[in-house]
MDTraj code that builds the backbone (N, CA, C; nanometers):
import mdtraj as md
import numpy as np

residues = "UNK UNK UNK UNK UNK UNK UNK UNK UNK UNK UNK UNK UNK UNK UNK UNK UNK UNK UNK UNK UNK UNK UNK UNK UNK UNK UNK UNK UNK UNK UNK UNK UNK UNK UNK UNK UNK UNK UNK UNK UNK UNK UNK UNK UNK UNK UNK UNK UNK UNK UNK UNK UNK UNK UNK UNK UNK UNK UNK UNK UNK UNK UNK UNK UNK UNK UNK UNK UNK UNK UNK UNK UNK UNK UNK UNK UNK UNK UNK UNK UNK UNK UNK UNK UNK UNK UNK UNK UNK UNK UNK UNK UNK UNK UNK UNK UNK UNK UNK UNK UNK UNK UNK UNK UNK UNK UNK UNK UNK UNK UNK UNK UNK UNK UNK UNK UNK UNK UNK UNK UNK UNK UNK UNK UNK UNK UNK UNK UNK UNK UNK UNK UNK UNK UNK UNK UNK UNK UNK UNK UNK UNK UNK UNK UNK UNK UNK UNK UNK UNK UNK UNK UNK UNK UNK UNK UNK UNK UNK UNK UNK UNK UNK UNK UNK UNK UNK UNK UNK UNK UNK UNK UNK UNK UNK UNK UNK UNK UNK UNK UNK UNK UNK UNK UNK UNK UNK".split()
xyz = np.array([
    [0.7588, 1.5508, 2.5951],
    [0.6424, 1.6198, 2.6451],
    [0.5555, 1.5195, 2.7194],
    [0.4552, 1.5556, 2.8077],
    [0.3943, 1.4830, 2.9219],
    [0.2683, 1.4377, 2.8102],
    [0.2463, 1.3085, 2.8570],
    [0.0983, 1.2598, 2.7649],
    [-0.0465, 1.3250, 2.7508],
    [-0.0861, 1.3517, 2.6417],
    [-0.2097, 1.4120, 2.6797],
    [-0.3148, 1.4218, 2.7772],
    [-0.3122, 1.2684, 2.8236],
    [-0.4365, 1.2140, 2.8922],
    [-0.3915, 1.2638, 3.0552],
    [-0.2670, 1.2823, 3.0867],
    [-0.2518, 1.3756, 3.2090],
    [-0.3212, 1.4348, 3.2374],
    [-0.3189, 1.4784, 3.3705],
    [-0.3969, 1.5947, 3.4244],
    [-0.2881, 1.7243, 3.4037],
    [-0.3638, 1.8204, 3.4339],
    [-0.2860, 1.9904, 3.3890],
    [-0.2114, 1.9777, 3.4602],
    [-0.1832, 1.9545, 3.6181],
    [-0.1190, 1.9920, 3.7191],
    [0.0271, 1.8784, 3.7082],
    [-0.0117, 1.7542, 3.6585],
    [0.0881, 1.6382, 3.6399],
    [0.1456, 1.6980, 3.5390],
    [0.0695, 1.7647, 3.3984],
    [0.2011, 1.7834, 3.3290],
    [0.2672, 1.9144, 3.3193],
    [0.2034, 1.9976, 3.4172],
    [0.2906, 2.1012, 3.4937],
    [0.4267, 2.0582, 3.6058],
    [0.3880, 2.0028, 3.6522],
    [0.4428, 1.8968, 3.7641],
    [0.5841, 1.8358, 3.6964],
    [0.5479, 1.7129, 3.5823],
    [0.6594, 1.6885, 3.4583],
    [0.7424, 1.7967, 3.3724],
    [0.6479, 1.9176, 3.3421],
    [0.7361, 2.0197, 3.2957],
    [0.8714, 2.0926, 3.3884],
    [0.7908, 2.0762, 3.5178],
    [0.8821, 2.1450, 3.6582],
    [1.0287, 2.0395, 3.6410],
    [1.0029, 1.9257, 3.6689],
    [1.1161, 1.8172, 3.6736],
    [1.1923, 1.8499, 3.5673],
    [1.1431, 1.8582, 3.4368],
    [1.2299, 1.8907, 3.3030],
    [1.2532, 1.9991, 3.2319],
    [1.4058, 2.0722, 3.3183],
    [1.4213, 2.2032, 3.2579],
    [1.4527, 2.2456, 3.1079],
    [1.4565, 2.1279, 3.0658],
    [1.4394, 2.1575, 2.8890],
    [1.3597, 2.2282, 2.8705],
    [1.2155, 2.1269, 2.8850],
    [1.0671, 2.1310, 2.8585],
    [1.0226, 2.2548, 2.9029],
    [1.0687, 2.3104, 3.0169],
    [0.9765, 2.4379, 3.1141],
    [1.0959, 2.5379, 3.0287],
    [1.1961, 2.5677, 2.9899],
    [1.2818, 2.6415, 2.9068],
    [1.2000, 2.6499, 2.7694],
    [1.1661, 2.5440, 2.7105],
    [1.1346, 2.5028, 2.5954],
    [0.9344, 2.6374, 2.5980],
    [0.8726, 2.5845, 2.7041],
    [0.7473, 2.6429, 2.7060],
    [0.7549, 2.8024, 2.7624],
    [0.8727, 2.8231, 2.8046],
    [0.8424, 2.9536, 2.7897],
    [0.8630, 3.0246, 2.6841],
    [0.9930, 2.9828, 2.6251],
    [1.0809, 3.0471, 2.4702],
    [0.9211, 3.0355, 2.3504],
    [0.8286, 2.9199, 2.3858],
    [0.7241, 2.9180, 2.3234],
    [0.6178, 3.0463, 2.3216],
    [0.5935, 3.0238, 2.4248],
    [0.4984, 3.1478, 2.4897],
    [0.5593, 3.3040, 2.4864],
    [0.7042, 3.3201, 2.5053],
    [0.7517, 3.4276, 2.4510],
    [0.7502, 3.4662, 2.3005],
    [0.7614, 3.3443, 2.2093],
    [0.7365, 3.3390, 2.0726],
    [0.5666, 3.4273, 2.0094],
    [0.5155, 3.3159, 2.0872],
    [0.3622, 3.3886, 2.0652],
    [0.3355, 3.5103, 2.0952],
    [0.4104, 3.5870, 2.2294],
    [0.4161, 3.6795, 2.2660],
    [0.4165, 3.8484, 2.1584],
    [0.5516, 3.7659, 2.1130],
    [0.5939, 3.8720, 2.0409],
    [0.5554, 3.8723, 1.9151],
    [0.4930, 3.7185, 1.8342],
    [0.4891, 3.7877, 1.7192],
    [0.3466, 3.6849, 1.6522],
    [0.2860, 3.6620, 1.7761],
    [0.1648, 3.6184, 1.7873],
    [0.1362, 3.4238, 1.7470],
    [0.0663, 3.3370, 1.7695],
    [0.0602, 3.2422, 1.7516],
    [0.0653, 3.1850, 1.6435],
    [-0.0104, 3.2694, 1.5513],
    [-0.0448, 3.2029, 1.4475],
    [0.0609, 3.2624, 1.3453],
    [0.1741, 3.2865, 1.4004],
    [0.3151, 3.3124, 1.3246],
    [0.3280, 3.2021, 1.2788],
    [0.3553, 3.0873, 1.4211],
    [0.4059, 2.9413, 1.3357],
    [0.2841, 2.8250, 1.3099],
    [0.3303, 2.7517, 1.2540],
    [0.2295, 2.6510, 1.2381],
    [0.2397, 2.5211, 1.3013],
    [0.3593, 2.4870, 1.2818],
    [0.4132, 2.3010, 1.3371],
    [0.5045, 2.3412, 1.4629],
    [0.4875, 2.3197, 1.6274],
    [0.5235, 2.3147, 1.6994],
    [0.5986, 2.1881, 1.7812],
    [0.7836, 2.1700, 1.7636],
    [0.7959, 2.0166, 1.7844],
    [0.9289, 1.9940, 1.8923],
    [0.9497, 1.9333, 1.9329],
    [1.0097, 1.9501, 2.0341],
    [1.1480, 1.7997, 2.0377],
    [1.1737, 1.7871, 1.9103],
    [1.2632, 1.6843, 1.8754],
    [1.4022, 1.6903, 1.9742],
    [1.3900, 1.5691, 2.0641],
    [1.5971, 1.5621, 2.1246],
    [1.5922, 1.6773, 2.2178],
    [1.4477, 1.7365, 2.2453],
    [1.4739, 1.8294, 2.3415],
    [1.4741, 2.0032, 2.3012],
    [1.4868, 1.9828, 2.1606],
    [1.4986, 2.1199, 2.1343],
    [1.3825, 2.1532, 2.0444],
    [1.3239, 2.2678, 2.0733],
    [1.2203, 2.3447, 2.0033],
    [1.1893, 2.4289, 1.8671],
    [1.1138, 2.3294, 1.8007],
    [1.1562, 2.3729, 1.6473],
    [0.9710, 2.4369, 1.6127],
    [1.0062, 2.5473, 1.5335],
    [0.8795, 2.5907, 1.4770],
    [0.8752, 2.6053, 1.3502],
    [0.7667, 2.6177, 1.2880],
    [0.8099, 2.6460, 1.1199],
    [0.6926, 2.7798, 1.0981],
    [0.7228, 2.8423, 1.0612],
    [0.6972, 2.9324, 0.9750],
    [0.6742, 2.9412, 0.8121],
    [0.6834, 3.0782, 0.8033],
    [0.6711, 3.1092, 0.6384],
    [0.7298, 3.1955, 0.5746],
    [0.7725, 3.1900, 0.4511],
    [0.9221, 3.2634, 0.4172],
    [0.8928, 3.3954, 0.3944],
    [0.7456, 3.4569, 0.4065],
    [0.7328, 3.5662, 0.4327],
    [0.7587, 3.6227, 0.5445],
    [0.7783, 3.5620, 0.6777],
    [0.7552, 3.6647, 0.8530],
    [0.8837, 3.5880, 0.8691],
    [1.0114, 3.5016, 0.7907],
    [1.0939, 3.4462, 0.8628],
    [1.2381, 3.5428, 0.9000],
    [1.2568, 3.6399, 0.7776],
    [1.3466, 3.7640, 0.8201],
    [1.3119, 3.8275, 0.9688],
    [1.1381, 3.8527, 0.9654],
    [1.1315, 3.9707, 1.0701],
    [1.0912, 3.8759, 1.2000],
    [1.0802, 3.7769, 1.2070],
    [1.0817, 3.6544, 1.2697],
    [1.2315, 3.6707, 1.3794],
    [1.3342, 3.6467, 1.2703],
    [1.4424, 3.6733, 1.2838],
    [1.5216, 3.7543, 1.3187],
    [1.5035, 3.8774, 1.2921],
    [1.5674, 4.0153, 1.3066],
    [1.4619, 4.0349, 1.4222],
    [1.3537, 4.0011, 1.4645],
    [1.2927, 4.0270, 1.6052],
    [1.3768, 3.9335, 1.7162],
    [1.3706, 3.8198, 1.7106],
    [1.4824, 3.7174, 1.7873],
    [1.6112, 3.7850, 1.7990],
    [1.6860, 3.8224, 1.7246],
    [1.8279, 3.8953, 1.7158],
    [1.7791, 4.0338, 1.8167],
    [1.7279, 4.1558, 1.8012],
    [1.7263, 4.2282, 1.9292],
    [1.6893, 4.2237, 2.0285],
    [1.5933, 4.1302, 2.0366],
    [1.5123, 4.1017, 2.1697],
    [1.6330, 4.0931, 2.2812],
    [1.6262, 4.1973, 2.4063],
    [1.7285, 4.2146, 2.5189],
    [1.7019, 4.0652, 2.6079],
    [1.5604, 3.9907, 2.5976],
    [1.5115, 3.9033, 2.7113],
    [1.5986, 3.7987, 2.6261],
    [1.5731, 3.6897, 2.5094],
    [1.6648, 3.6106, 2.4689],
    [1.7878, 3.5966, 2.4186],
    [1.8268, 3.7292, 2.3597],
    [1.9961, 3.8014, 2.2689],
    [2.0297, 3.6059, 2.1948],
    [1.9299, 3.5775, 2.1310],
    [1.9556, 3.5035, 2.0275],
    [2.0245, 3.5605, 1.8890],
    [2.1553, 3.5690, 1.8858],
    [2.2527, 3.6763, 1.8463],
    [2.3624, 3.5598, 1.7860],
    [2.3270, 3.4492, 1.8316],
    [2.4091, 3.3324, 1.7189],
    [2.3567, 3.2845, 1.5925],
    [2.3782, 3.2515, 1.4728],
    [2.3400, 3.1654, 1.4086],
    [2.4000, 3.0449, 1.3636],
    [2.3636, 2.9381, 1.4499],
    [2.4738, 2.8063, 1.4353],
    [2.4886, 2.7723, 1.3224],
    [2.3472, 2.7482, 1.2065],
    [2.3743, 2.6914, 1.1456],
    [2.2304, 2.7328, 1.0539],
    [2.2487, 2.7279, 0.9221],
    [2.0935, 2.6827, 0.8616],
    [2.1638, 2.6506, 0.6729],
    [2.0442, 2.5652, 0.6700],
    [2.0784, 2.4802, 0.5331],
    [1.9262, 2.4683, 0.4937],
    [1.9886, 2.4259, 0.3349],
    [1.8530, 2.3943, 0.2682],
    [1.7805, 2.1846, 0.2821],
    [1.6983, 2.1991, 0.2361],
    [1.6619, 2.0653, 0.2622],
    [1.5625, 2.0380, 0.1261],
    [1.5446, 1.9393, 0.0945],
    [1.4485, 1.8856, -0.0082],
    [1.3917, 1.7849, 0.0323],
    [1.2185, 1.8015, 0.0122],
    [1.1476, 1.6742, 0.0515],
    [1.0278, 1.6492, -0.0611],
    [1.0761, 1.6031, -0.1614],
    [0.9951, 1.5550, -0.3114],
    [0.8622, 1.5225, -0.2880],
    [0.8582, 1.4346, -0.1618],
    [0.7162, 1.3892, -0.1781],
    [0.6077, 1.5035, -0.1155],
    [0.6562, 1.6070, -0.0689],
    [0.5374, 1.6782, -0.0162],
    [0.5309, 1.8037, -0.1620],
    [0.4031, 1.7881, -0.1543],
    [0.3549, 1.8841, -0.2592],
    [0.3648, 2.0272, -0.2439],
    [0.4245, 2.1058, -0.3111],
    [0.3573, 2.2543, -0.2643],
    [0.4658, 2.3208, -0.1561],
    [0.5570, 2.1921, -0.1038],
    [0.6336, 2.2258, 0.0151],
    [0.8034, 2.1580, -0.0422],
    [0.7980, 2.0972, -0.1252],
    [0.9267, 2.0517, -0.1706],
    [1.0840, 2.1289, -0.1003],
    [1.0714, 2.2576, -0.1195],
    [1.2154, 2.3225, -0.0812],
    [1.2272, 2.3322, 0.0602],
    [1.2825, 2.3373, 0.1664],
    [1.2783, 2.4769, 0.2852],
    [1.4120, 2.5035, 0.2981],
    [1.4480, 2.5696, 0.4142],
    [1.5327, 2.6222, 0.5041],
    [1.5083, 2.6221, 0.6589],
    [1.6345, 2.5093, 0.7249],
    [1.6299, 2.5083, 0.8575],
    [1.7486, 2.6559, 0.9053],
    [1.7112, 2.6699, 1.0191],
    [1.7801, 2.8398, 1.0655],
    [1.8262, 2.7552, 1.2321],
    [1.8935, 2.7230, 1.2750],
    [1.9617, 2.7133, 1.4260],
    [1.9994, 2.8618, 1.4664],
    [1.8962, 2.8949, 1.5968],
    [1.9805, 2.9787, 1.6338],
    [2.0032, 2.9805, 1.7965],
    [2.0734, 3.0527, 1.8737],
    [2.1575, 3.0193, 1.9727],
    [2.1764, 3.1260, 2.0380],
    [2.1141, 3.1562, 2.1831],
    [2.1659, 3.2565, 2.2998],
    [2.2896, 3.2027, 2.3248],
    [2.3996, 3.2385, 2.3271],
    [2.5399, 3.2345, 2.4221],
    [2.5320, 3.2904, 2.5394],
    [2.4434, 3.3681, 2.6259],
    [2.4864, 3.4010, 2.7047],
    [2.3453, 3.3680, 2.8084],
    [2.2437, 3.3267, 2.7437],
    [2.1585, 3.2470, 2.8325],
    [2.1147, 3.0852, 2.7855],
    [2.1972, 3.0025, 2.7460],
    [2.2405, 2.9233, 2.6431],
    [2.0997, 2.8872, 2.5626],
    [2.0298, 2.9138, 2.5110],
    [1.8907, 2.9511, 2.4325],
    [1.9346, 2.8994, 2.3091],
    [1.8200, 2.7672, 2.2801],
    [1.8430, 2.7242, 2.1580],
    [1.7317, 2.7055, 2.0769],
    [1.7134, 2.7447, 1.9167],
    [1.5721, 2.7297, 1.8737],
    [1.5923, 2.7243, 1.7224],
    [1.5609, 2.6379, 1.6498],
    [1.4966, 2.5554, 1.5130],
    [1.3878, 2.6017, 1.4767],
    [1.4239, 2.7272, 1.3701],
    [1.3056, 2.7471, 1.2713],
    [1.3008, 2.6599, 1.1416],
    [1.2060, 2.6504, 1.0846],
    [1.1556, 2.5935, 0.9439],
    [1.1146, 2.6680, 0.8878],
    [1.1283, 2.7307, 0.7288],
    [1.0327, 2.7155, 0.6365],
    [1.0287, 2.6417, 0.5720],
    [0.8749, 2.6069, 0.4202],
    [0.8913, 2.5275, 0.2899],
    [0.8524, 2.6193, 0.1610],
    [0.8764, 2.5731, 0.0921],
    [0.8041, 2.6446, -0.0383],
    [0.8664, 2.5893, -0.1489],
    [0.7547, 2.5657, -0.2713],
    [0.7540, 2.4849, -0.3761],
    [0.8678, 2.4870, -0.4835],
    [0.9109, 2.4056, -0.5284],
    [1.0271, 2.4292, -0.5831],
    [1.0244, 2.4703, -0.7121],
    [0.8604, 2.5360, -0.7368],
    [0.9266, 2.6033, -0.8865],
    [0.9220, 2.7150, -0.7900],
    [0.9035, 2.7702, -0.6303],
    [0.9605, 2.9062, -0.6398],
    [1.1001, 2.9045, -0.5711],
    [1.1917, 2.8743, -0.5862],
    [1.2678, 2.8417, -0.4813],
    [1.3212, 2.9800, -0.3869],
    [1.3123, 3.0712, -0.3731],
    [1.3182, 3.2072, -0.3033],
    [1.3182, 3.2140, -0.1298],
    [1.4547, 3.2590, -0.1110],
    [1.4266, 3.2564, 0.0161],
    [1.4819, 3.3899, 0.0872],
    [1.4746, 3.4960, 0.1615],
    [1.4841, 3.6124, 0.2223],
    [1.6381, 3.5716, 0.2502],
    [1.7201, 3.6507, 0.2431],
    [1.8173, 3.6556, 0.2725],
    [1.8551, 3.7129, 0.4332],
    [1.9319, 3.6754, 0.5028],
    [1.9789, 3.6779, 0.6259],
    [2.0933, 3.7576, 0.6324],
    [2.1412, 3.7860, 0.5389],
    [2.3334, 3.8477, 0.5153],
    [2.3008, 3.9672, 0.5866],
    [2.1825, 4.0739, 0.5972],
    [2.2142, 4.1909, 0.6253],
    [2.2142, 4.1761, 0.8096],
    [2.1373, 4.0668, 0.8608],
    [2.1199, 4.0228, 1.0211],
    [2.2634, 3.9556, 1.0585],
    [2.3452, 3.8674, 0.9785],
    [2.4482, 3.8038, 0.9927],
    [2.5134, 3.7705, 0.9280],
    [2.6368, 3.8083, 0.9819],
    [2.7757, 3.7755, 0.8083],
    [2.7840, 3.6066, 0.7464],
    [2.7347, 3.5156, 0.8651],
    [2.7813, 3.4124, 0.8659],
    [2.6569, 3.3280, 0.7583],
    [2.5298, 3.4077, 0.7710],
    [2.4571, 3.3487, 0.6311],
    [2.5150, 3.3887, 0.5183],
    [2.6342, 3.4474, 0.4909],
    [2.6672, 3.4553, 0.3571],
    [2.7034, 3.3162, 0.2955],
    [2.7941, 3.2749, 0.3498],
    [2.8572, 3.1702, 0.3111],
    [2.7333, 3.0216, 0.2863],
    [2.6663, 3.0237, 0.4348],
    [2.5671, 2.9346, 0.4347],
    [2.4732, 2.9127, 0.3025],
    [2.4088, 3.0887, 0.2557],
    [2.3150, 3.0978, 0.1886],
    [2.3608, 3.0571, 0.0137],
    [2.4956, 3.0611, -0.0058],
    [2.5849, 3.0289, -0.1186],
    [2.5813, 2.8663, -0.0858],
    [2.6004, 2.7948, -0.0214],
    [2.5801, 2.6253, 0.0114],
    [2.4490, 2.5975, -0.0392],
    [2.3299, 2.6675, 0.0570],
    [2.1782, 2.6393, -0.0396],
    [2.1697, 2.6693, -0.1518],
    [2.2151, 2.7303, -0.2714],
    [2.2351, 2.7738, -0.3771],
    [2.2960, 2.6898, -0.4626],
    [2.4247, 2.6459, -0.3698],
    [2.4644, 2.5353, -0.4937],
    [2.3882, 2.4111, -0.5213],
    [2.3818, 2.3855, -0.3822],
    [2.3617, 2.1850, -0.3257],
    [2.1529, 2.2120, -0.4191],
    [2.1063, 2.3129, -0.3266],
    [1.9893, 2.3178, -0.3755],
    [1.8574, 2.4087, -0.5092],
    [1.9740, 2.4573, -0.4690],
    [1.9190, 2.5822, -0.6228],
    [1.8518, 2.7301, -0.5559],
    [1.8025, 2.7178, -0.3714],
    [1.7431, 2.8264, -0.3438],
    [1.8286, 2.9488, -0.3584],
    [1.7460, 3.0489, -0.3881],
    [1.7659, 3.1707, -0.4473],
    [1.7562, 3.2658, -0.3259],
    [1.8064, 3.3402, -0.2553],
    [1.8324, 3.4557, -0.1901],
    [1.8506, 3.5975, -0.2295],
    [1.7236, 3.6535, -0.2763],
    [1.7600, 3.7947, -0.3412],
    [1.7680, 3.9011, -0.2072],
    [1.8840, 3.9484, -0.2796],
    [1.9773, 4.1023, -0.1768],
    [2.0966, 3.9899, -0.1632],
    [2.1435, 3.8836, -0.1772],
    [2.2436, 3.8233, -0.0873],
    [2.3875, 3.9116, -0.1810],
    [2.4860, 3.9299, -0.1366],
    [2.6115, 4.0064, -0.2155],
    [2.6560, 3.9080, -0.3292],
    [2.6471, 3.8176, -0.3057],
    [2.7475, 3.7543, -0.3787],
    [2.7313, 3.5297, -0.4338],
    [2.5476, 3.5927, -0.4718],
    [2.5615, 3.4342, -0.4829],
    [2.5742, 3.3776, -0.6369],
    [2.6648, 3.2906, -0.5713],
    [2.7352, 3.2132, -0.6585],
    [2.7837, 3.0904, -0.5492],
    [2.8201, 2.9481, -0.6908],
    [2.8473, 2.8592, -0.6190],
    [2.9271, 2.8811, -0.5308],
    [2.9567, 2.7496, -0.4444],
    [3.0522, 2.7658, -0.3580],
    [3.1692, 2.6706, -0.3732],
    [3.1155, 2.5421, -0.3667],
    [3.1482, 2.4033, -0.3710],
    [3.1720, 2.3686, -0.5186],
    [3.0752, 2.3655, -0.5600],
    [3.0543, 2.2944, -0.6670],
    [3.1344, 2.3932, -0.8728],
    [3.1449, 2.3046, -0.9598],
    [3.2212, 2.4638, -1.0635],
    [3.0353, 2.4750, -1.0884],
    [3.1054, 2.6606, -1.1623],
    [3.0349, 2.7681, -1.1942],
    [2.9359, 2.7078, -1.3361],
    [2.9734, 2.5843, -1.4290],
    [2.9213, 2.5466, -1.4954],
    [2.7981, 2.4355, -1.4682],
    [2.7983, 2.4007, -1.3862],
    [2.6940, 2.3042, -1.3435],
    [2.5743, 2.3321, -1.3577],
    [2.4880, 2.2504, -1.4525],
    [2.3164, 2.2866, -1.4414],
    [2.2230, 2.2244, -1.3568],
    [2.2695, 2.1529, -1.2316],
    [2.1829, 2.1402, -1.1716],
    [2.2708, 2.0741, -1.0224],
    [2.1454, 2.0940, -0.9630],
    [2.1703, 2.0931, -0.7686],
    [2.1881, 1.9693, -0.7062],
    [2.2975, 1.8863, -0.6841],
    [2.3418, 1.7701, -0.6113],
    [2.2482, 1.7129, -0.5285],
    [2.2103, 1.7663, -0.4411],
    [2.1480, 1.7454, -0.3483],
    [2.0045, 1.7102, -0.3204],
    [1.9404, 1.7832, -0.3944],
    [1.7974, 1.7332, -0.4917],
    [1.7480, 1.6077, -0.4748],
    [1.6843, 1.5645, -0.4229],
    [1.6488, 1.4024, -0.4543],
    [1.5928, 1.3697, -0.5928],
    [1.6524, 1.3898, -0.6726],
    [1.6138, 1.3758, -0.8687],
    [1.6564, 1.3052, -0.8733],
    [1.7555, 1.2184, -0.8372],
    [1.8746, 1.0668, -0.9113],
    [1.8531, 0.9834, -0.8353],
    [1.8627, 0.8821, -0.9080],
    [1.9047, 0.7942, -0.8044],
    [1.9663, 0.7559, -0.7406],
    [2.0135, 0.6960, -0.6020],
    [2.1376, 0.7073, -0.5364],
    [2.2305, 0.5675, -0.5945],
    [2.2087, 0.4807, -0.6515],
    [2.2920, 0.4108, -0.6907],
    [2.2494, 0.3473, -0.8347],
    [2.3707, 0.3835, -0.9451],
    [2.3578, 0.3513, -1.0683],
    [2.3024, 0.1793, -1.0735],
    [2.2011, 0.1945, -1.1193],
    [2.1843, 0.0515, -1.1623],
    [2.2052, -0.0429, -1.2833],
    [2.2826, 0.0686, -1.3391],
    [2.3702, -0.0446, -1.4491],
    [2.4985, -0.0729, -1.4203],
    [2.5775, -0.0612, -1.2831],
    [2.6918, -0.1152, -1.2780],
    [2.7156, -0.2623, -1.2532],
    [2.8166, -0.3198, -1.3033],
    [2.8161, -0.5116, -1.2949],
    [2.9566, -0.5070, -1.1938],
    [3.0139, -0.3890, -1.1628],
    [3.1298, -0.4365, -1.1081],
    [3.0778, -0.4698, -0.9191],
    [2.9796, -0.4517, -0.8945],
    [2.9384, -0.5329, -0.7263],
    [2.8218, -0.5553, -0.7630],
    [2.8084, -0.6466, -0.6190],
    [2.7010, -0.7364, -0.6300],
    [2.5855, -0.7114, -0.5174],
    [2.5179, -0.7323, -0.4843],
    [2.4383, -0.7073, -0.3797],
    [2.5012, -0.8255, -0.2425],
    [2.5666, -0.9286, -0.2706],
    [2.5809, -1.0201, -0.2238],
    [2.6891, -0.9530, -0.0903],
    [2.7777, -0.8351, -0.1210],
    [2.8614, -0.7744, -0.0443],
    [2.8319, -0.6356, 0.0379],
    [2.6719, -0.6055, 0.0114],
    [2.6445, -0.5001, 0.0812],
    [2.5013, -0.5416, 0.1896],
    [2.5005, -0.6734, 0.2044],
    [2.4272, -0.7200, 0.2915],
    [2.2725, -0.7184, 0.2543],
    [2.2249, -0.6790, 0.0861],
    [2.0753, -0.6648, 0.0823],
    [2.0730, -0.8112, -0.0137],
])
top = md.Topology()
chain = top.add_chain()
for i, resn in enumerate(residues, 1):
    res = top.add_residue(resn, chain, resSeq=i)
    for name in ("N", "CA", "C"):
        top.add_atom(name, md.element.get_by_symbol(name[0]), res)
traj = md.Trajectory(xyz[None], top)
């Protein structure tokens, strides 16, 4: 994005040169359009692509509005997973959502968060077959919960397991092992 201290017309000017950016500000402004500004909250524009976050209340109809809309037919869902971030309070859990025009190549990164004693997240299965599988991955790795989903249960991981891999709860390396040394991993 063009520096603040620009003038309007320079970073109109910079937006013109960069069809990301001028792609990127309209899919924005169409966003607001349809389901008003203060839908999202964090507006970011990472590697080029346009990520918003939301709230796990408006992120179905968020969604299922993106999916009919005739102007974008954002009608893919590449990809979405759960994520854990311990140190933020109140926000510990979310869900990233990739989704994807194929036929006007339209690409856009939603967010939600929410605290991990609620872990609850709207299910997607009835908008797309392909969150089934996905929404069973957040379930195992992270513990989020998807009520309406058909069929959650682990995926990966066995059916006996009491708790979520993925979690930042452990530590990543046992510190009572004597069989290496630090001397061979360069710290």
């Amino acid at each position: 994005m063009a520096d603040q201290n620009e003038s309007i017309p320079a970073q109109e000017e910079a937006a013109a040169q960069d069809p990301a950016a001028q792609q990127n500000a309209e899919l924005l402004a169409l966003l607001h359009r349809l389901f008003g500004a203060d839908a999202f909250t964090d507006v970011e524009e990472p590697y080029g692509l346009l990520t918003v976050t939301t709230t796990r209340e408006q992120i179905h109809g968020i969604i299922a509005g993106l999916q009919k809309d005739q102007e974008l037919q954002l009608n893919f869902l590449t990809t979405m997973c759960g994520m854990h971030w311990p140190d933020r309070a109140g926000q510990e859990l979310g869900m990233v959502y990739h989704l994807h025009s194929l036929t006007r190549n339209i690409r856009l990164r939603l967010k939600i968060f929410f605290p991990i004693a609620d872990p609850v997240a709207p299910t997607l299965t009835d908008l797309y077959s392909a969150a089934n599988w996905m929404e069973r991955e957040a379930f195992d790795f992270y513990g989020i919960i998807f009520p309406g989903h058909p069929n959650l249960m682990r995926i990966l991981n066995v059916e006996d397991m009491d708790y979520h891999p993925m979690r930042k709860e452990y530590a990543l390396e046992d510190g009572t092992r004597e069989d290496k040394t630090d001397l061979f991993f360069g710290r």
